[in-house]
SEMAR-503776 format. One record per residue (C-alpha): residue number from 1; x, y, z. Coordinates in nm, 2 decimals. Layout:
- NUM  X  Y  Z
...
//
This chain:
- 1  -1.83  -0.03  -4.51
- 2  -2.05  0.25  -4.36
- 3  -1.93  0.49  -4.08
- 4  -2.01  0.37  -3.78
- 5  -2.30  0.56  -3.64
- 6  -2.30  0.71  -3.25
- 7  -2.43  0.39  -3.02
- 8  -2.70  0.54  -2.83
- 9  -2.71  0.26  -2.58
- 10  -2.32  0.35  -2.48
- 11  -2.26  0.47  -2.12
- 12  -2.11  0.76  -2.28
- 13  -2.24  1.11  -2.16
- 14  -2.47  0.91  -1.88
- 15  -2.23  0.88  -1.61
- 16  -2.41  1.07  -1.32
- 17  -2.22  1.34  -1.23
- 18  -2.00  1.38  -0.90
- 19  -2.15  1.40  -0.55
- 20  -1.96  1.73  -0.54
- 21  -1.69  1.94  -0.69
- 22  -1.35  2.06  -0.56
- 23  -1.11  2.31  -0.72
- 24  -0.84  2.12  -0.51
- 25  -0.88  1.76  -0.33
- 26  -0.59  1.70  -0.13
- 27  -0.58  1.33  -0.03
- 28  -0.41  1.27  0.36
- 29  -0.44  1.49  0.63
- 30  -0.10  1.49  0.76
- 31  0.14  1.79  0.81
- 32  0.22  1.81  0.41
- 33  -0.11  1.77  0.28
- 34  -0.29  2.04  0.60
- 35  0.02  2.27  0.41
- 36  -0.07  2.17  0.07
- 37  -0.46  2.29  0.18
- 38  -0.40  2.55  0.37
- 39  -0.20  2.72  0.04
- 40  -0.50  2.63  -0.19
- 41  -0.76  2.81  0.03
- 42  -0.55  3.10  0.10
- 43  -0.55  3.12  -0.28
- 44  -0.90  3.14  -0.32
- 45  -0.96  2.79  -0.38
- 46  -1.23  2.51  -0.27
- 47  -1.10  2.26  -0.12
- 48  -1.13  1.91  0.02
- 49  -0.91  1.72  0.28
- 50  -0.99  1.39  0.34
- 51  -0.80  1.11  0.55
- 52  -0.81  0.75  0.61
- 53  -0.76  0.80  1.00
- 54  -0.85  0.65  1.22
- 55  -0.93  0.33  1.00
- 56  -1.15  0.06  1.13
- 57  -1.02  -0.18  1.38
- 58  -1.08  -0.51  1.12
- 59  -0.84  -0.31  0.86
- 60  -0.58  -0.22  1.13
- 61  -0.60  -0.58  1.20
- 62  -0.50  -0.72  0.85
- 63  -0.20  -0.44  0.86
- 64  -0.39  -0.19  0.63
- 65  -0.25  0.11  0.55
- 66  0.01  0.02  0.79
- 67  0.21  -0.25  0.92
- 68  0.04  -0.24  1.29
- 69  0.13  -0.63  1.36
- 70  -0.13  -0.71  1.64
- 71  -0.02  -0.43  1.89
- 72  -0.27  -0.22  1.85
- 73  -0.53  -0.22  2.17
- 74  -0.89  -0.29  2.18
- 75  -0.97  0.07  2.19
- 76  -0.97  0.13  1.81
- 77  -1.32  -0.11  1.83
- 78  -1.45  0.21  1.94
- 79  -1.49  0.42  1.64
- 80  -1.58  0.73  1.81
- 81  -1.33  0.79  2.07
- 82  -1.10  0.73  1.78
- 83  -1.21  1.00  1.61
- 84  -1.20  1.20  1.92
- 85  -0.85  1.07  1.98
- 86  -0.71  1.11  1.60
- 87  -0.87  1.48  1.58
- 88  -0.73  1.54  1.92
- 89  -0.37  1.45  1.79
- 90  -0.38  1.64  1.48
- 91  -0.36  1.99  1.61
- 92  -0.21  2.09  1.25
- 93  -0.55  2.11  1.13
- 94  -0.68  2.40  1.37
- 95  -0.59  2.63  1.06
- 96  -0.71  2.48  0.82
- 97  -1.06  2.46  0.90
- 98  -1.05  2.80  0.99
- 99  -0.91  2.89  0.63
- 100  -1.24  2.72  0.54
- 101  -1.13  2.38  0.40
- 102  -1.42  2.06  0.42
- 103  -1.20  1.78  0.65
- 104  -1.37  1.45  0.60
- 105  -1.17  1.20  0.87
- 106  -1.22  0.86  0.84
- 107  -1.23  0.87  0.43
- 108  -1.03  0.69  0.20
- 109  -0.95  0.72  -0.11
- 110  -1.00  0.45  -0.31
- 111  -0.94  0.51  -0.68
- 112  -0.90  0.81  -0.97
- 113  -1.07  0.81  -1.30
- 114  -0.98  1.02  -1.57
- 115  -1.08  0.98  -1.98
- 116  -0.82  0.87  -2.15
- 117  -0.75  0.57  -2.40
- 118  -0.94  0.35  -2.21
- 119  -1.19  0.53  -2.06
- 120  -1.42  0.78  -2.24
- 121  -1.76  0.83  -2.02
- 122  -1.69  1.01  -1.74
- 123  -1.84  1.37  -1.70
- 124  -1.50  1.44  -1.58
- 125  -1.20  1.35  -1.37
- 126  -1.30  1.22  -1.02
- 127  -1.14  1.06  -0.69
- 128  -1.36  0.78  -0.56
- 129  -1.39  0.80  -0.17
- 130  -1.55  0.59  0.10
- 131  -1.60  0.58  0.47
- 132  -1.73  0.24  0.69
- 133  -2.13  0.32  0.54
- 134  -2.09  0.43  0.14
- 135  -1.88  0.50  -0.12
- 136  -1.94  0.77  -0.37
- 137  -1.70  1.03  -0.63
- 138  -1.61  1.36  -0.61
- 139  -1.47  1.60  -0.91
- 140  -1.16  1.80  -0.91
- 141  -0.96  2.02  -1.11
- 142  -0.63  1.95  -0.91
- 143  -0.56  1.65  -0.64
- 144  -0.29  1.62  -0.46
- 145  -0.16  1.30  -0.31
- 146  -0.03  1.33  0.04
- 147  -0.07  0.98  0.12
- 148  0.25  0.96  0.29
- 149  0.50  0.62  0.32
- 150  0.43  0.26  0.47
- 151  0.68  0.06  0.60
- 152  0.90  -0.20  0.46
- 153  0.81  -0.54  0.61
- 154  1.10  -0.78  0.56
- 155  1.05  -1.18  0.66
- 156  1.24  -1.36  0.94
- 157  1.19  -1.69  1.15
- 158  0.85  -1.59  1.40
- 159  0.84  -1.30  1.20
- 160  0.43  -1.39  1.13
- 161  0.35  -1.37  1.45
- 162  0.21  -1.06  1.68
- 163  0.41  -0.86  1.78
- 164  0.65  -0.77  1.45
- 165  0.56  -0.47  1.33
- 166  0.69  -0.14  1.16
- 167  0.82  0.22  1.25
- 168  0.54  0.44  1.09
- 169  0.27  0.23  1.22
- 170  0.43  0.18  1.59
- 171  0.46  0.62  1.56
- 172  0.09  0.64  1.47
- 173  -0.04  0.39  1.77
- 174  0.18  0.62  1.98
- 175  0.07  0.96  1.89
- 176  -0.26  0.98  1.71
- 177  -0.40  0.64  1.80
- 178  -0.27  0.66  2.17
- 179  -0.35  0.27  2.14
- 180  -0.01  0.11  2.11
- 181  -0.06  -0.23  2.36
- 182  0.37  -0.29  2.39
- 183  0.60  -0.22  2.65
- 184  0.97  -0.32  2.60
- 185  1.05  -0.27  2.18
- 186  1.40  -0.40  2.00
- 187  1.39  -0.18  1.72
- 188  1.59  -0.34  1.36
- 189  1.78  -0.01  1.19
- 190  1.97  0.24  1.26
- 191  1.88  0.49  1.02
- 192  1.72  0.82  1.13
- 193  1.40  0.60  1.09
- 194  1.48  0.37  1.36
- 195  1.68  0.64  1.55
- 196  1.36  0.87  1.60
- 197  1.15  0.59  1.63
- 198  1.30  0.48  1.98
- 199  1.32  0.84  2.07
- 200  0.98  0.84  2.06
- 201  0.94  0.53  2.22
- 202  1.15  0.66  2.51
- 203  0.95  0.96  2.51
- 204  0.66  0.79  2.55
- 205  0.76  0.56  2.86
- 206  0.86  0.25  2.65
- 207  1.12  0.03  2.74
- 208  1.36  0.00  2.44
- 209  1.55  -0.30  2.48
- 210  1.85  -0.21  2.21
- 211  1.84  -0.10  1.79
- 212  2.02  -0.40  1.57
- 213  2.19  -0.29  1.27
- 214  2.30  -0.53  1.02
- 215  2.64  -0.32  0.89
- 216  2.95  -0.24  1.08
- 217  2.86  0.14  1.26
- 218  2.54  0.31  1.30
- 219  2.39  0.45  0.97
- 220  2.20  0.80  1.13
- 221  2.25  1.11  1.27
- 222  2.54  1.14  1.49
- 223  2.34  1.37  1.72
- 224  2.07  1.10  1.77
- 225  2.27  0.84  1.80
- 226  2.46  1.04  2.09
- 227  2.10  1.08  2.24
- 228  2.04  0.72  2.22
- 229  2.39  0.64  2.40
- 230  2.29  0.87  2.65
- 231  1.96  0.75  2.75
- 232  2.12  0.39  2.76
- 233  2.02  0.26  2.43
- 234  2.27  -0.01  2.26
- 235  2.29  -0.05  1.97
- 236  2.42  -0.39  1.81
- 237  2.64  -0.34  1.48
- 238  2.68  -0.62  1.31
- 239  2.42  -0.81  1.35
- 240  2.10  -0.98  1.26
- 241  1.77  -1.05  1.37
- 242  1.78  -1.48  1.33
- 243  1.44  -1.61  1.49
- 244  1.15  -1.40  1.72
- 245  1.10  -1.65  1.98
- 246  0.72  -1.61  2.14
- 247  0.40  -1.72  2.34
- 248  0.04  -1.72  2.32
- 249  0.05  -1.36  2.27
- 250  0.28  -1.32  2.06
- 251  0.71  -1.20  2.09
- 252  0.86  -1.24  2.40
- 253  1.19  -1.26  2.30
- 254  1.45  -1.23  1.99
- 255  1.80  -1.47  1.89
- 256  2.03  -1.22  1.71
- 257  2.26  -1.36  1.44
- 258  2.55  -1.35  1.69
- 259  2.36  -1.54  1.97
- 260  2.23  -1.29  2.17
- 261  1.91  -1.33  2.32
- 262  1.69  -1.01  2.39
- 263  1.36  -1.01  2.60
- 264  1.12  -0.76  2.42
- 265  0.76  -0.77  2.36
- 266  0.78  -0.59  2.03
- 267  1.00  -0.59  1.72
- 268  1.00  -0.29  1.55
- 269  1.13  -0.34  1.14
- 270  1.27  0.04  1.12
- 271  1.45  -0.10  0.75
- 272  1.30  0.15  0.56
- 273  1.00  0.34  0.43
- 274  0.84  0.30  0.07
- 275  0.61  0.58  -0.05
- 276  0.26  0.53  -0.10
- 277  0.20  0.54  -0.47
- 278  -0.09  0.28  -0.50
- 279  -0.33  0.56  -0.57
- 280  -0.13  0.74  -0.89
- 281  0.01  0.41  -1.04
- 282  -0.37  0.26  -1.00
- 283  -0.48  0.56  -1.19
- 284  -0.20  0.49  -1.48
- 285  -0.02  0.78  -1.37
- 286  0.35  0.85  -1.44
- 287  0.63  0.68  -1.14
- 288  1.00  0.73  -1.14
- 289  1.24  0.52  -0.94
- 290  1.49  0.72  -0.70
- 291  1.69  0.52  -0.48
- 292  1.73  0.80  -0.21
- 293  1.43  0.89  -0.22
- 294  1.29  0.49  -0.15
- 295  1.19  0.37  -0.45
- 296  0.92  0.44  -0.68
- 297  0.78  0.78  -0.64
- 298  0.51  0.98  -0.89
- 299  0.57  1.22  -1.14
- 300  0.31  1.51  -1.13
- 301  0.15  1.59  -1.43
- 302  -0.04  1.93  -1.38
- 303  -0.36  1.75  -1.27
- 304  -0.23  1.55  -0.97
- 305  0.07  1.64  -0.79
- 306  0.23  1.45  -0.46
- 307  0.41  1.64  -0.15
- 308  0.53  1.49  0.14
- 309  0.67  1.13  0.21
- 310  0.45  1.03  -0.04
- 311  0.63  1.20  -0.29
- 312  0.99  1.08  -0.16
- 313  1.17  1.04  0.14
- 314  1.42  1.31  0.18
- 315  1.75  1.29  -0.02
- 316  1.97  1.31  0.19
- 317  2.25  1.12  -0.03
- 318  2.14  0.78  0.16
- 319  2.09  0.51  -0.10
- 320  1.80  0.29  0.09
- 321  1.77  0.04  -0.17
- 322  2.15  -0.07  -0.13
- 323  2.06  -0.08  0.28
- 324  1.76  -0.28  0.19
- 325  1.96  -0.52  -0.02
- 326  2.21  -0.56  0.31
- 327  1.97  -0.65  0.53
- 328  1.73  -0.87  0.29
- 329  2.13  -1.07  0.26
- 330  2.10  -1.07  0.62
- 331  1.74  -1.20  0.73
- 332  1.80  -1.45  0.43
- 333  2.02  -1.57  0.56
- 334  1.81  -1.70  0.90
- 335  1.51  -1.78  0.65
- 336  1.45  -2.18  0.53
- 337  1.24  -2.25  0.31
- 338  0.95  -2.35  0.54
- 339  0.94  -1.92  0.64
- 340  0.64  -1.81  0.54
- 341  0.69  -1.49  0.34
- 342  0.29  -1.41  0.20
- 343  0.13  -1.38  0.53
- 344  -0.25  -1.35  0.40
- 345  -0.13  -1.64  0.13
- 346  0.08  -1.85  0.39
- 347  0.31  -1.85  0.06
- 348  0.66  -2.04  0.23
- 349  1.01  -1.92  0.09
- 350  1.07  -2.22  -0.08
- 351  0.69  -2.20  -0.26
- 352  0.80  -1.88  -0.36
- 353  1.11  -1.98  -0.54
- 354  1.02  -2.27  -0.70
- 355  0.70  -2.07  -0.87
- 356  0.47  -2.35  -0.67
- 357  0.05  -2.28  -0.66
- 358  -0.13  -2.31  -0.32
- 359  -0.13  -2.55  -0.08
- 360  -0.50  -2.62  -0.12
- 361  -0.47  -2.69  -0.52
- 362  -0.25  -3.03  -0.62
- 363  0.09  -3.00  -0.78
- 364  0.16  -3.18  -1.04
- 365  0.48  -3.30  -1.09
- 366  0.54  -3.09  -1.37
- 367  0.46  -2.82  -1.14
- 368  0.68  -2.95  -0.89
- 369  0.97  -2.95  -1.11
- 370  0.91  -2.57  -1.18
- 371  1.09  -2.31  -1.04
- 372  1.18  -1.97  -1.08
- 373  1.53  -2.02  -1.25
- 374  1.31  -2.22  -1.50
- 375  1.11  -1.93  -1.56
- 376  1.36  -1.71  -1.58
- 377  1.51  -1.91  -1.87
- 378  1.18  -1.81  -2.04
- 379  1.21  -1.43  -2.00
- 380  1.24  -1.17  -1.78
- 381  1.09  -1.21  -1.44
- 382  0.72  -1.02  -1.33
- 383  0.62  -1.02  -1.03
- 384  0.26  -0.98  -1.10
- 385  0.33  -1.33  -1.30
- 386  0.46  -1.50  -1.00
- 387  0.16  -1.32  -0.77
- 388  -0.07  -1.51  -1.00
- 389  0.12  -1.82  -1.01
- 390  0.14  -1.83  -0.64
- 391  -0.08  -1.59  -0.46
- 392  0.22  -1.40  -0.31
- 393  0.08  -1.02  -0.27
- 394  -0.33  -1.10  -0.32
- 395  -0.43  -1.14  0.01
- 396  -0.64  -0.88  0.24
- 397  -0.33  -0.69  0.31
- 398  -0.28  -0.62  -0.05
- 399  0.09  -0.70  -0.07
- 400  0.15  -0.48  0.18
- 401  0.33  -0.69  0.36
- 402  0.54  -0.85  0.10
- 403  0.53  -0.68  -0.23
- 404  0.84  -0.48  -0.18
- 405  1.05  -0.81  -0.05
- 406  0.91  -1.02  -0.31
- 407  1.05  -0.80  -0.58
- 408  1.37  -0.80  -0.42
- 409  1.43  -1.15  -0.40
- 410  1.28  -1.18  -0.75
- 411  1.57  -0.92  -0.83
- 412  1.82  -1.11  -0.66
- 413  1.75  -1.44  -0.81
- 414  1.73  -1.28  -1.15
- 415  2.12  -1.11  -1.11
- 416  1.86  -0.74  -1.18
- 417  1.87  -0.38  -1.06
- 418  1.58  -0.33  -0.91
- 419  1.47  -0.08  -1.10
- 420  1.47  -0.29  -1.37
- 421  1.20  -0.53  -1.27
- 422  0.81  -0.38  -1.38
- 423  0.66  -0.28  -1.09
- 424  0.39  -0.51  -0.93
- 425  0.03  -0.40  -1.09
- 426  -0.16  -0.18  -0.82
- 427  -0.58  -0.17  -0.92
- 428  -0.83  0.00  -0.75
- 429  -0.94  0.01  -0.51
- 430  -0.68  0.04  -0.33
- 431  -0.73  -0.01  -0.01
- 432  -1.00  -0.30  0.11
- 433  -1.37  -0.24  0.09
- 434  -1.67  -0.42  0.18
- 435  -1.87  -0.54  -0.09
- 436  -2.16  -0.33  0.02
- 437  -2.01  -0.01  0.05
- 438  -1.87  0.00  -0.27
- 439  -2.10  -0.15  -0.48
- 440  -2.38  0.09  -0.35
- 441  -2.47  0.24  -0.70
- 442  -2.77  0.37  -0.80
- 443  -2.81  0.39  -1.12
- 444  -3.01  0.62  -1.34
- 445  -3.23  0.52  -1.61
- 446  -3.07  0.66  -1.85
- 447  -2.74  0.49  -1.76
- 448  -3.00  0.13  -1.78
- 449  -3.12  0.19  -2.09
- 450  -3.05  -0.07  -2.36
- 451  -2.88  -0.27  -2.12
- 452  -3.11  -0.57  -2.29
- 453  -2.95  -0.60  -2.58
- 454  -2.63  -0.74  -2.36
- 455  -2.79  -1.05  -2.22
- 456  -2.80  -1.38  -2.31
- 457  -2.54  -1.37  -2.55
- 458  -2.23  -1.72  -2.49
- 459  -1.96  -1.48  -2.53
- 460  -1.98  -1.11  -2.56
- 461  -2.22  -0.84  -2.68
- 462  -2.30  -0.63  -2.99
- 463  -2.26  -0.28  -2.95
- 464  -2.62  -0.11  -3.04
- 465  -2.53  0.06  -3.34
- 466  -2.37  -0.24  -3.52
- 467  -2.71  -0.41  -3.48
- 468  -2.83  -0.50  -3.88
- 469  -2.48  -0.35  -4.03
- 470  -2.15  -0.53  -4.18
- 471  -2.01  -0.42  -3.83
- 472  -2.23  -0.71  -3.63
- 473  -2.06  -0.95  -3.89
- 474  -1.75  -0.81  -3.80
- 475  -1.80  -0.86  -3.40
- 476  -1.91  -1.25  -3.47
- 477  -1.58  -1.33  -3.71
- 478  -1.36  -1.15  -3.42
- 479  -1.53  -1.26  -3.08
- 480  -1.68  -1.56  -3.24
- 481  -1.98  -1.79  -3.07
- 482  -2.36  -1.71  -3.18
- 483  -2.38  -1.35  -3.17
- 484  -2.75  -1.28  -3.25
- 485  -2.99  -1.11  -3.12
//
C-alpha cells in the first residue's frame, strides 16, 4: 500500500491563532493566585489573571461555582454594582495591577487544549475563556490553576429546598458579594470549616442558631471552639441533621436526629471542602487522591501547576474523607428512598440505587428489576455509567451538587475505598455557557476549505488524501455504509 500522503483539507496548521499570548495565565483571582501573579510579574513575566467573580445571577442561581442555595439577594441582577462590589472586596489585588498584571473579572475559564494523542492542530497550548457576551482563547507558556475548593453538598430530608447551602458560598455572599439574604444560620460541622464559618457569620451580625456535629466532641481548633463558647454558640455533639422543615420561602426550621428542633432560616453544610479540579482533569491532566488534603487534587506537570485550595486543603493530619463517610452514615440514615439526591435530575435515593432511568421515560420491568447490586455483579461500579443510566450529575449544576455524594454511596454499596472508584468524567466546558457565547466562531477560509467533501455521506467521511487510493477502500471495509463521493 502507498504512504499516505499529507491531507491538505485537514484542520491541521489552520487553527487561527490565540486572541492573545501570556507567558503566565493564572486562572482565579483569589489571595493564592494575586501571589501566584504577583511572583510572575516581579519576574519579568506577562501575565493574565482572570476570575469568574462575580458570576451572573442565573449561574449563582443553579448553584454554579458554588453551592449558594437560593440565599443570595436580588442585588447580583445588577451586574455592575457587582463588579463594583467584588473589586471593592478584593483589596489583594491593589498590587497586582500595579506590578502590571491584565485582571479580567467576570471571566471564566472554560477549557485547556493542548496537542497531544488526540489532538494535533492547535497552533499551540491555549485556555479557552468567556465572559456573559463571547468566548474566545488565549496562549500560554505556563497556567496556573487557582481555582480554589467548592463545597460538599450532602442530601437530607428538605434538603432541596432554599435555604440549604454551603460554607464557601455562604463566605463569598458575606464578603465579596455583600448579598447574603439570611439572618439566623445552624451551621452542620465542626471542623475549622464550620468553626470560621460562624465566626464570620457572628462578625457579620448573623444570628447563629448552634453548629451540629455528627461525632462525639468538636473536631477543630480548640481556640475557636473556645471563641464560639464564648460568644454563646452551642454546639450539638452527637447528632444529626434528620429533616429541614420550611415555608414558602424556604427553611424555617431544622429536626436534629435527637429531636431537637431549631428555628433557623439557613443551613449551612460546613462537611467539607473538595478542590476544584474540573479544569486539569477536563484537560486530561494528571490527579492524585489525598485524603487530608480532600480528595482528588492535580499533579503539576511543568506546564500547569495549581496553588491554593485548589491544589489541596491544608494537611493538617485531618482525614476528611473518613469525616465524610461519618456523616454520609449519619444523613443516611434520615434519607428514604423518595429523598431526592440529583437536584437538576430530581434523581430520588431509591432511583439512584436501583440504577432506574427518568421519570419521564417508561421502565420496563426488566428495568425495574435492576439495581445497582445487579450491576455490581457485572463489574466494578462507574459512576459516569450510572450518570448515564440515570441522569444523576448531568444537570445545569454539573454534578455539583451531587457528584461527590454519589460516589460515596456508590463506594459504600460497592464495600470500596474511595479512591478506588474512577473518578466521574469532567468535559469542557466546565462551567455552563450559553449556546451563543460559545459557539461564536468565525472561521477563516482556510480552516472551511474542503469541508465539501464531508457532506452527504450515511456514516462518516473520507479523509482528502485517501480519495482514489487503497486507503478509501480501507475507510469503507472499517466504517462501512456507501462511502463515495
Amino acid at each position: 500500500m502507498t504512504s499516505r500522503k499529507v491531507d491538505i483539507h485537514a484542520i491541521d496548521g489552520k487553527f487561527p491563532p490565540p486572541s492573545a499570548h501570556y507567558q503566565v495565565v493564572v486562572v482565579g483571582a483569589g489571595p493564592a493566585g494575586a501571589e501566584a501573579a504577583l511572583a510572575a510579574a516581579k519576574g519579568g513575566a506577562s501575565v493574565l489573571l482572570v476570575d469568574e467573580h462575580p458570576v451572573p445571577g442565573h449561574q449563582v442561581g443553579n448553584d454554579v461555582p458554588l453551592f449558594f442555595g437560593g440565599r443570595a439577594t436580588p442585588a447580583l441582577q445588577n451586574a455592575e454594582r457587582m463588579l463594583e462590589t467584588v473589586f471593592a472586596n478584593m483589596d489583594w489585588l491593589e498590587p497586582v495591577f500595579e506590578a502590571g498584571v491584565e485582571v479580567q473579572l467576570g471571566t471564566a475559564a472554560w477549557g485547556i487544549y493542548r496537542n497531544g494523542p488526540l489532538v494535533g492542530s492547535l497552533p499551540g497550548q491555549v485556555v479557552g475563556l468567556a465572559n456573559t457576551e463571547k468566548s474566545w482563547l488565549v496562549g500560554f507558556d505556563r497556567l496556573v490553576l487557582a481555582t480554589g475548593a467548592r463545597d460538599l453538598p450532602m442530601a437530607f430530608p428538605g434538603w432541596n429546598q432554599p435555604g440549604v447551602m454551603g460554607a464557601m458560598a455562604l463566605q463569598c455572599l458575606l464578603t465579596r458579594y455583600e448579598a447574603f439574604a439570611g439572618r439566623r444560620v445552624l451551621i452542620a460541622g465542626s471542623h475549622d470549616l464550620a468553626l470560621e464559618t460562624a465566626l464570620l457569620a457572628l462578625d457579620k451580625g448573623l444570628a447563629v442558631a448552634g453548629l451540629v456535629e455528627v461525632r462525639g466532641a468538636a473536631q477543630g481548633d480548640p481556640a475557636l471552639v473556645a471563641r464560639l463558647a464564648a460568644a454563646g454558640v452551642a454546639i450539638h455533639c452527637g447528632s444529626g441533621l434528620a429533616e429541614a422543615r420550611g415555608g414558602i420561602d424556604g427553611v424555617e426550621s431544622v429536626v436534629l436526629t435527637d429531636g431537637t428542633v431549631i428555628a433557623c432560616d439557613t443551613v449551612v453544610l460546613a462537611i467539607g471542602l473538595v478542590p476544584m479540579i474540573e479544569l486539569q482533569d477536563a484537560s486530561g491532566g494528571a490527579r492524585a487522591f489525598v485524603a487530608n488534603r480532600g480528595g482528588y487534587v492535580p499533579v503539576a506537570d511543568g506546564a500547569v501547576s495549581a496553588v491554593g485550595l485548589c491544589a489541596g486543603v491544608p494537611d493538617t493530619g485531618f482525614d476528611h474523607v473518613a469525616y465524610r463517610f461519618d456523616w454520609l452514615a449519619a444523613l443516611g440514615g434520615a434519607c428514604g428512598g423518595d429523598t431526592v439526591i440529583c437536584q437538576c435530575e430530581e434523581v430520588t435515593l431509591s432511583d439512584l440505587l436501583g440504577v432506574q432511568p427518568p421519570k419521564y421515560l417508561d421502565r420496563s420491568p426488566a428495568m425495574q428489576a435492576r439495581s445497582l447490586k445487579s450491576l455490581l455483579a457485572d463489574g466494578p461500579v462507574n459512576q459516569d455509567q450510572i450518570k448515564r443510566l440515570t441522569r444523576s450529575g448531568m444537570g445545569v449544576c454539573q454534578g455539583r451538587r451531587c457528584r461527590d455524594q454519589v460516589a460515596m454511596l456508590l463506594a459504600v454499596q460497592a464495600n470500596s475505598e474511595l479512591a478506588a472508584l474512577p473518578l466521574a468524567t469532567h468535559r469542557a466546558p466546565v462551567r455552563p455557557l450559553p449556546l451563543q457565547v460559545i459557539a461564536d466562531w468565525d472561521e477563516s477560509d482556510e480552516m472551511r476549505a474542503g469541508w465539501d467533501v464531508w457532506m452527504g455521506i450515511p456514516t462518516q467521511w473520507v479523509p482528502y488524501a485517501d480519495i482514489g487510493t487503497p486507503y478509501e477502500e480501507e475507510n469503507r471495509r472499517v466504517l462501512g455504509g456507501n462511502m463515495s463521493l
